[in-house]
Structure formats: structure tokens, C-alpha cells
C-alpha positions in Angstrom: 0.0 0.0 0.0 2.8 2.3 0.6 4.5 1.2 -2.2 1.3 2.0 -4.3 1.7 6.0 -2.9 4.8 6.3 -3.5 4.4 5.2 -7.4 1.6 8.5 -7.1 4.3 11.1 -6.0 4.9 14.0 -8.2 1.1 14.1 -9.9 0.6 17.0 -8.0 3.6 19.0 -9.3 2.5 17.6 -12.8 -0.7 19.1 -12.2 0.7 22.1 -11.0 2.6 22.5 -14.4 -0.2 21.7 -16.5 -2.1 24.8 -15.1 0.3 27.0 -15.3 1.2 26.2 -18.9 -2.4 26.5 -19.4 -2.5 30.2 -17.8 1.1 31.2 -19.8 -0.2 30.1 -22.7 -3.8 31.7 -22.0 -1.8 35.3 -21.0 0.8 35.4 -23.9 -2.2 34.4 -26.2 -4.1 37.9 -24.4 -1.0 39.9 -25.3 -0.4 38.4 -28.3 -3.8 40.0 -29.3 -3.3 42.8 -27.9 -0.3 43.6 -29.0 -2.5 42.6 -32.6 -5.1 45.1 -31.6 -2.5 47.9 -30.9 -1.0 47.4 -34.4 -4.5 47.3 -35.5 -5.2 50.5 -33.9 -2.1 52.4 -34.9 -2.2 51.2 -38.6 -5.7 52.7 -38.7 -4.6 56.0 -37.1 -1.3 56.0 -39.3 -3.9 55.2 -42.6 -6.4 57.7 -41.1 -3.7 60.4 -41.1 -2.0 59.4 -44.3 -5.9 60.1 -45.7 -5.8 63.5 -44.2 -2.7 64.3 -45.3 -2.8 63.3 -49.1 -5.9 65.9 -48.7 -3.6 68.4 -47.7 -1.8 67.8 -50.8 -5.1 68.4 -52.8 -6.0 71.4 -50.9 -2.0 72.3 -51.7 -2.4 72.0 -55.5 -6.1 74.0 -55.1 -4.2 77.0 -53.5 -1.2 77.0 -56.3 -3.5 76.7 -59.2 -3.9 80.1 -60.7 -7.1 81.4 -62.1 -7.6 80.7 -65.5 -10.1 79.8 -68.9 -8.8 76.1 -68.7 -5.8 73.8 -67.6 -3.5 74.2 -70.6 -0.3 75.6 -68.6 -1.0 73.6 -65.4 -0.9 70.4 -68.0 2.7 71.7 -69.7 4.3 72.5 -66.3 4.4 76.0 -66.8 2.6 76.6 -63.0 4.9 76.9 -60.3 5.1 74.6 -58.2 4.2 71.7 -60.8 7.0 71.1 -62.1 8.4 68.3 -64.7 11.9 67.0 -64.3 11.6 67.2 -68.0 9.1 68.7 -70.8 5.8 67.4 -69.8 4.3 64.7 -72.1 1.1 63.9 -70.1 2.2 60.4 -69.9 5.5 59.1 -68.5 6.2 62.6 -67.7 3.6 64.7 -65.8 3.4 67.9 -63.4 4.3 67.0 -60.0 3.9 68.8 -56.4 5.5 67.6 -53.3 5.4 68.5 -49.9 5.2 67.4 -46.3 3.5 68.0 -43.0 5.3 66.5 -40.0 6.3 62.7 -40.8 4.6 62.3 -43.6 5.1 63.4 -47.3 3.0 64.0 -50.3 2.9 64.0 -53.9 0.0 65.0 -56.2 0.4 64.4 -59.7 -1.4 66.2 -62.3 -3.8 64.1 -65.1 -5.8 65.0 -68.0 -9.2 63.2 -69.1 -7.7 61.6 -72.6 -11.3 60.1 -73.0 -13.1 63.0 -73.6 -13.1 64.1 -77.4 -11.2 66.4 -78.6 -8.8 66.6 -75.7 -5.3 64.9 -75.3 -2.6 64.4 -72.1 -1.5 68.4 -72.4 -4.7 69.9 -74.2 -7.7 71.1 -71.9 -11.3 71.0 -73.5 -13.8 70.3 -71.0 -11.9 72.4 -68.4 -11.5 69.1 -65.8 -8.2 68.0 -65.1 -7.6 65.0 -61.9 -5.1 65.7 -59.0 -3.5 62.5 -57.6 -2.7 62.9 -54.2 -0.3 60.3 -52.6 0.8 60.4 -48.8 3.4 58.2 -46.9 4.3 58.0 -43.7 4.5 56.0 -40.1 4.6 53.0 -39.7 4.8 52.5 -44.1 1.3 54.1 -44.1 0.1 54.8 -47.7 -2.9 56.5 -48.9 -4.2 57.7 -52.3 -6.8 60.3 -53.3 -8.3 61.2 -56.9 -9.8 64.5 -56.9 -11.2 65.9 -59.9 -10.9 69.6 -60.4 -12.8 72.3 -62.5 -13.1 75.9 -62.8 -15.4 78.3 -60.9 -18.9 78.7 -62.4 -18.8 82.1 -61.0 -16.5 85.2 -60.8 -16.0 87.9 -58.6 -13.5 90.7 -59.6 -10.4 92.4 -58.2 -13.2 95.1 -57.5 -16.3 97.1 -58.1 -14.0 99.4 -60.5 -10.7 98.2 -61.4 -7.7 100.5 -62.4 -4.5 98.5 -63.2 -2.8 101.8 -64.2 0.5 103.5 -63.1 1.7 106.7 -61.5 0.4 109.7 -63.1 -3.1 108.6 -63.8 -6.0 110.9 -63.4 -9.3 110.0 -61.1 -11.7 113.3 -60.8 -15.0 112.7 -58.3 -17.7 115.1 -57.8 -21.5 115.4 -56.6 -23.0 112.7 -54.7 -21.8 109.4 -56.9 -21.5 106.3 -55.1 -19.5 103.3 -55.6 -19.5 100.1 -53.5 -18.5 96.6 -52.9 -21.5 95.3 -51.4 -23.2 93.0 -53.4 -26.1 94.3 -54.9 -29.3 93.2 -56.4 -31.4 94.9 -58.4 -35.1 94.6 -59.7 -36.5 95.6 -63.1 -40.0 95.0 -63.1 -41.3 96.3 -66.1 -38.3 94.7 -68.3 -37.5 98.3 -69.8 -33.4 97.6 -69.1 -33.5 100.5 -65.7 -33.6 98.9 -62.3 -36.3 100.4 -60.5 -35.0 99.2 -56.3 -31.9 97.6 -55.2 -31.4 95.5 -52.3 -28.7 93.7 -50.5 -27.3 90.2 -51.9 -25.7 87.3 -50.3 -22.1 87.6 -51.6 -18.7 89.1 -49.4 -18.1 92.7 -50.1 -14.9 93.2 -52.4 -13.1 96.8 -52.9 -15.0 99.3 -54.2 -12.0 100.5 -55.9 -9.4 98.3 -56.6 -5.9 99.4 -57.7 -3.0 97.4 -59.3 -0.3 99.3 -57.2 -0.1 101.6 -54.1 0.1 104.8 -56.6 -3.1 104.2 -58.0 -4.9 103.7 -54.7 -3.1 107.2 -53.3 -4.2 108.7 -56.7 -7.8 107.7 -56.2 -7.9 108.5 -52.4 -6.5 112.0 -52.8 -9.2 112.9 -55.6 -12.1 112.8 -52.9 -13.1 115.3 -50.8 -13.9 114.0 -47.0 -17.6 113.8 -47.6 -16.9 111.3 -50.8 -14.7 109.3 -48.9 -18.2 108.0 -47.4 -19.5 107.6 -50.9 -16.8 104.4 -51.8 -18.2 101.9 -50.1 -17.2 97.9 -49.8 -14.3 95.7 -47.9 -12.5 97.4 -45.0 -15.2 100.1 -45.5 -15.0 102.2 -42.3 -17.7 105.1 -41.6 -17.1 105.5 -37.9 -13.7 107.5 -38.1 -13.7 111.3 -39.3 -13.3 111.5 -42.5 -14.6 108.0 -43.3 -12.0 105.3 -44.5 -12.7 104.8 -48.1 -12.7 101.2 -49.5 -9.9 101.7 -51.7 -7.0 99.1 -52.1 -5.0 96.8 -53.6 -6.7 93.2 -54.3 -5.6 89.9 -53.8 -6.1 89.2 -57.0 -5.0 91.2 -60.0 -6.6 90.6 -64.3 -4.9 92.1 -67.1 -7.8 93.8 -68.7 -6.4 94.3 -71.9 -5.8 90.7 -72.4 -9.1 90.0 -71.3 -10.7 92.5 -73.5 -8.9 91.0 -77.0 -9.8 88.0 -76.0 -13.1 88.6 -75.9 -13.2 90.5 -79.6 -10.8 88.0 -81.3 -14.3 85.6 -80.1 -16.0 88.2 -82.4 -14.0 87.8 -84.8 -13.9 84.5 -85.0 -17.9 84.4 -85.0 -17.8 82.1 -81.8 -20.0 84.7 -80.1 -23.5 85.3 -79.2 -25.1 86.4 -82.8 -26.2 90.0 -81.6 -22.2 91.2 -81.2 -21.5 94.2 -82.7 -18.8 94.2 -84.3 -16.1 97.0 -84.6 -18.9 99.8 -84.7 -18.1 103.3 -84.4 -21.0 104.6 -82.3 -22.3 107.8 -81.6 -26.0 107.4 -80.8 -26.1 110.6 -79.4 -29.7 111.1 -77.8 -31.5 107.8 -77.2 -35.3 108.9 -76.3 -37.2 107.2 -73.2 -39.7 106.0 -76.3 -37.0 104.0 -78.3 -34.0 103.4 -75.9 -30.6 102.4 -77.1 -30.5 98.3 -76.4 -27.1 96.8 -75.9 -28.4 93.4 -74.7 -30.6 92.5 -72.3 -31.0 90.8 -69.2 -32.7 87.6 -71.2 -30.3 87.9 -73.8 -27.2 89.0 -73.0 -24.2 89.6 -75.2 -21.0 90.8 -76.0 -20.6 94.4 -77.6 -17.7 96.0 -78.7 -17.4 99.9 -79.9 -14.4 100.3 -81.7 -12.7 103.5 -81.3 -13.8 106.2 -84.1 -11.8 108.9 -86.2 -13.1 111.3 -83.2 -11.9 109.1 -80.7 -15.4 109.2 -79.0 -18.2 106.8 -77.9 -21.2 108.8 -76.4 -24.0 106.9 -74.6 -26.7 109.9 -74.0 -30.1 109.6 -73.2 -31.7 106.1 -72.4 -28.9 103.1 -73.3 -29.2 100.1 -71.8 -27.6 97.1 -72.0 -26.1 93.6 -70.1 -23.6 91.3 -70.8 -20.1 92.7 -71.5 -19.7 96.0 -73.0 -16.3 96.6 -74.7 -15.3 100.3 -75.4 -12.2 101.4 -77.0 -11.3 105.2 -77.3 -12.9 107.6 -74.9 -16.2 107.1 -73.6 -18.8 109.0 -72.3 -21.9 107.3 -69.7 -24.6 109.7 -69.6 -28.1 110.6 -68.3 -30.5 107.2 -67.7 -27.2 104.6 -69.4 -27.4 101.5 -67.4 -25.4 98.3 -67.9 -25.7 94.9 -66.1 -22.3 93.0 -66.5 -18.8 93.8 -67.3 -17.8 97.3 -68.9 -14.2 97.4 -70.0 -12.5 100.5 -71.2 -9.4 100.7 -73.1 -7.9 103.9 -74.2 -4.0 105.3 -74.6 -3.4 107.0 -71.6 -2.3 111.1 -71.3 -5.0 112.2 -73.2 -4.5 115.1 -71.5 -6.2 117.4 -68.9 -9.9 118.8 -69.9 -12.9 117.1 -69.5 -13.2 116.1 -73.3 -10.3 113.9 -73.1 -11.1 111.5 -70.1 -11.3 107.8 -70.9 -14.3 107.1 -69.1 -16.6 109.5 -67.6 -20.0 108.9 -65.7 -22.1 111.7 -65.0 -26.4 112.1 -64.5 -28.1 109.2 -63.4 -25.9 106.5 -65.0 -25.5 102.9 -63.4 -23.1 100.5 -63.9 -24.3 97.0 -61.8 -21.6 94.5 -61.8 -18.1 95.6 -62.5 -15.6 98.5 -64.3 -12.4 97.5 -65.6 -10.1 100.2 -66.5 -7.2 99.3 -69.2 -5.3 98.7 -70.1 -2.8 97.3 -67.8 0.2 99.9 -67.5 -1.4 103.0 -68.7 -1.9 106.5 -67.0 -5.7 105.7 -66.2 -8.6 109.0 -66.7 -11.4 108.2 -65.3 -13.8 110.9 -64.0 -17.2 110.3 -62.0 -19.7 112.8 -60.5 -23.3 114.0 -60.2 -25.7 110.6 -59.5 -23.6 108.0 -61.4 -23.3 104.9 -59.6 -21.1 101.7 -60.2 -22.1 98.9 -57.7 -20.7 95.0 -57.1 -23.3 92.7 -58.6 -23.4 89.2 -58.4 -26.8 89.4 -60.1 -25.2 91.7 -62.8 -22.2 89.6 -63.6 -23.9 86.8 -64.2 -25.5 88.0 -67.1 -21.7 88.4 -68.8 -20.1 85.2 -67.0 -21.3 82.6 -69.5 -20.5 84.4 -72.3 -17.7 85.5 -71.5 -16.4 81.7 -69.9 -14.1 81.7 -72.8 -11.8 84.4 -71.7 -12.7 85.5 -67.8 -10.4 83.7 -65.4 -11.9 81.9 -63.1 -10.3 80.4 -59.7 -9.6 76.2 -59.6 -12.5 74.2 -57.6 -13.1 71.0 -56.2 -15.6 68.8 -58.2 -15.1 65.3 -55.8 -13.2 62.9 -55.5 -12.6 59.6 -53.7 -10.2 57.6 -51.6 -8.0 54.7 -54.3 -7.9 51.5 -53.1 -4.8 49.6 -53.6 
């Protein structure tokens, strides 16, 4: 019987090692998954971040992208900051931004649509181009994002009345004009071309007047009296202080007005535009009565019209003219009496005309209206421009988009995202 106990000895150290194998093997399988779930968690925050940042590099290409009519120079690596370590061919060889943002990196290369018709690797047509956004970083975390990218449907200018001249130019303000910033709506309820009330719209104020270097901006100030100063309304408009703070500056953004104005005739020209341009007229309407007013487009059919400069040098608008879309006048030009225009007005003129009222480039006087924008051109020149009694020129959103489909040929328009989507690899 002893014997028999004896032969039993050990079982419970056996048993003893068992178990604990047992609990070893049931901890290191616990941290064995959680070590799993760790990884887990940190691969998904690594791939979560690499996401975020390859949207940095989308938003990076968005802010580089200049305004433009279409993708032509971004595709041919002429933007900076998308390069080509060679001549860009669309294929092997396309536009490429880096950058980084803490550990990781990003690179966003630039595509174009090949399957539209008409189009090839480095030739725009449908004005969509796709950013490629790849982002690496801890733990060998890789993400990819498409993004497709178009052009604004809308525009807003540099400012209500934009003078892109040089030292030297000539701004004369009288009477109780007004100019502003402040997006404006207007009504016309009988449809005779005159907006019978205004009111407020939804878009930021911009500049009322908007000058392409500090000289200009000085030149404009110092033509108006303190009283007018309250008359230019719009962005970092300021009527509490004594004299009131003008808005007059310098824009963000700047639009060489003479480039956009030829290329708006040479669509003339060509016949690509709307079949009511007017071609290269010399026009002198002189009085337009109330009865039979002057019509330069309306708001239901808008167009492009262009006054070519005359033997006198002269365009006079007098009496009732009214017009929208995009009115083009070379030479000097004279707004007068009950002219309204809903759109863009460009005028281009040689500057140093010289000094009496005759020989001012643009001049707005009476009751006249502009309700969108003034560009003054062309870039460069010694700018005239001379405003008083009742005229008004006010920032419309309403207004300009009567010229912006028109015109989407030849106004720049800022980069947008269209969408895009997370690639799966």
C-alpha cells in the first residue's frame, strides 16, 4: 500500500505545471492580441492620417492653381510649383507637387481626361483636369486620393472698379456718386433695361475700388473730398472714423484687362459669339429717347458688344442706353443721363489724353449705373477716369452673371473641387 503511494508522488507537481502552462499560454495568447489590436489601432490612425494628409496635398495644388479659362499651362508645367523633371508629355512625364507636413510626405500628380473628345494628355477642353494625391508616412502608411478639379462657375473681380494703371493717372469725383463693394441686387419690373430698387445680396463685399499698385490707390484717395470718402463703399469700408476710410485698395487678385478684352473681340471675330455682337462699330447714338431706348443686350439675352474706337476718338452713350452682358469700349467714352449696364464694362484707351474734361477715358455723369463691374485698361497705362453727379457703379453678383457665360471663354476663373474619392490599392 505504501508502495502504491509512492508510485503517485509528483502528480501534483505535474498538475501544478499543466495549469500554469495553461494560464502562460492563456496570458501570452491575451497579449499576443493585444499587441494585434495595438498594431490594429495604430495602422488605422497611421492610414487615417496618411488620408488626411494626401488631402492636404489636394488642398496644396487647389491654392497653387492660378485662375484661368482652362488647364492648358497647369498640363505643360508651366505653374509653379508643378514642375516636370523634363518637358511634360502627359504620360511618362507629368506635373508634379511635393510636400510634407510632420512625418509624412505627399505627392500630387497632375492628369488630364484623354477620353473626352477632342482633348489629349497636355490639351484642356472640358476644363476638368484630376489631382493625384499620394501620402506616406509611419509605420509605411500609404494612402491615395483622386480629386477631380474644374473651374469656378462664378466670378467675382479684383473690384467694383478696377484701375490697373500707373503713377500719373487721373481720377476726378464730384456730386453725390456712389460706388461700393457690397453685393447688390437689383429689380427691373417692367423689363425696360433701368432697375427700379436695389437691395442687398448674399455675396462678401470686395473693394470698391481696386488698384493694381499703391500709386493708384493714393491717386484715387486723394481725388475725394472728405464727404466722398463715405460715398466708396465695400471691404474694409470704415464710416465711424472722421473723414470716413474709403474702400480703396489693392486686391488679392490682379486681371490684365487688356488681355481679357482681346480676348473677348478676337471671339467676335472669329464668330464664336453670341449672334447679336457688334462688331467693330463706331458709335455715336447721341440722344437715345425714353420712347425708343438704345439696347445693348438685355438681361434675357445678353451679349457681347464692342465699340471700336472712331476717327473722333469718342463713344457717347446719351439719353436712355441700356444694355447687359459685356460692353467693350475702345477710345474715350462718355456714360450719360439714364445709361445702365448689367455686366462687365471694359474700357481701353491710350493713356495722357490730356487734362480737360473732353479727353477722359471714361466718364460717368447724370443718373448712370453700372451694376456688376468697371475694368479700367489697359494694364500699365496712365488711367482717366472721372465720375460725378448721381452715377453709380455697384458689385453685382446678379449683374455679372449675365456676362459670366458668355464670356467663360476668356474670364479667369479660380480652380475648384468637383469630388473625388479615396484609391484602393
Amino acid at each position: 500500500m505504501i508502495a502504491l503511494l509512492k508510485n503517485n508522488q509528483g502528480v501534483a507537481l505535474v498538475v501544478v505545471l499543466a495549469l500554469m502552462v495553461i494560464l502562460l499560454s492563456i496570458a501570452g495568447a491575451g497579449l499576443l492580441f493585444s499587441g494585434l489590436n495595438l498594431k490594429t489601432a495604430s495602422s488605422f490612425n497611421t492610414g487615417t492620417a496618411a488620408v488626411h494628409v494626401a488631402d492636404v496635398g489636394i488642398q496644396h495644388g487647389l491654392a497653387v492653381i492660378p485662375a484661368g479659362t482652362d488647364f492648358d499651362l497647369l498640363l505643360a508645367g508651366s505653374i509653379t510649383g508643378f514642375p516636370c523633371s523634363s518637358p511634360c508629355n502627359g504620360t511618362s512625364n507629368k506635373p508634379t507637387l511635393t510636400g510634407s507636413l510632420s512625418a509624412y510626405s505627399y505627392s500630387v500628380v497632375v492628369e488630364n481626361d484623354t477620353s473626352v473628345p477632342g482633348e489629349s494628355a497636355t490639351d484642356d477642353v472640358n476644363r476638368i483636369v484630376t489631382l493625384t494625391s499620394t501620402a506616406t508616412g509611419l509605420n509605411s502608411s500609404k494612402r491615395k486620393i483622386k480629386a477631380y478639379i474644374g473651374r469656378s462657375s462664378s466670378w467675382e473681380p479684383p473690384g467694383t472698379i478696377y484701375a490697373p494703371g500707373v503713377a500719373g493717372s487721373d481720377f476726378r469725383t464730384s456730386g453725390t456718386f456712389f460706388i461700393t463693394g457690397d453685393d447688390t441686387n437689383y429689380a427691373d419690373a417692367n423689363n425696360d433695361g433701368r432697375a427700379d430698387s436695389t437691395s442687398a445680396g448674399t455675396q462678401s463685399p470686395i473693394l470698391g475700388v481696386a488698384g493694381g499698385n499703391q500709386a493708384i490707390v493714393d491717386e484715387f484717395t486723394n481725388s475725394l473730398t472728405s464727404t466722398e470718402k463715405s460715398q466708396v463703399r465695400g471691404k474694409n469700408y470704415n464710416g465711424s472714423t472722421s473723414p470716413a476710410t474709403p474702400s480703396v485698395g489693392i486686391p488679392s487678385t490682379t486681371l490684365d484687362v487688356g488681355q481679357l478684352a482681346n480676348d473677348l473681340i478676337n471671339q467676335i471675330t472669329s464668330n464664336a459669339c453670341p449672334p447679336k455682337c457688334l462688331n467693330g462699330l463706331h458709335w455715336t447714338p447721341g440722344d437715345c429717347p425714353s420712347s425708343n431706348p438704345c439696347r445693348l443686350g438685355t438681361d434675357a439675352a445678353p451679349q457681347i458688344t464692342y465699340i471700336k474706337e472712331g476717327d473722333d476718338h469718342h463713344a457717347h452713350f446719351d439719353g436712355y442706353v441700356y444694355g447687359s452682358g459685356i460692353l467693350i469700349v475702345e477710345g474715350k467714352a462718355h456714360l450719360y443721363r439714364n445709361f445702365e449696364f448689367h455686366g462687365i464694362v471694359i474700357s481701353l484707351a491710350p493713356g495722357g489724353l490730356g487734362g480737360d474734361d473732353e479727353s477722359y477715358k471714361l466718364k460717368m455723369k447724370d443718373d448712370a449705373r453700372i451694376f456688376g463691374t468697371l475694368l479700367l485698361g489697359p494694364n500699365g497705362a496712365q488711367l482717366q477716369f472721372d465720375i460725378n453727379n448721381n452715377a453709380a457703379v455697384y458689385y453685382s453678383k446678379q449683374g455679372l452673371d449675365k456676362a459670366t457665360p458668355i464670356g467663360s471663354c476668356c474670364i479667369p476663373k479660380p480652380a475648384r473641387l468637383i469630388a473625388w474619392h479615396e484609391v484602393m490599392e
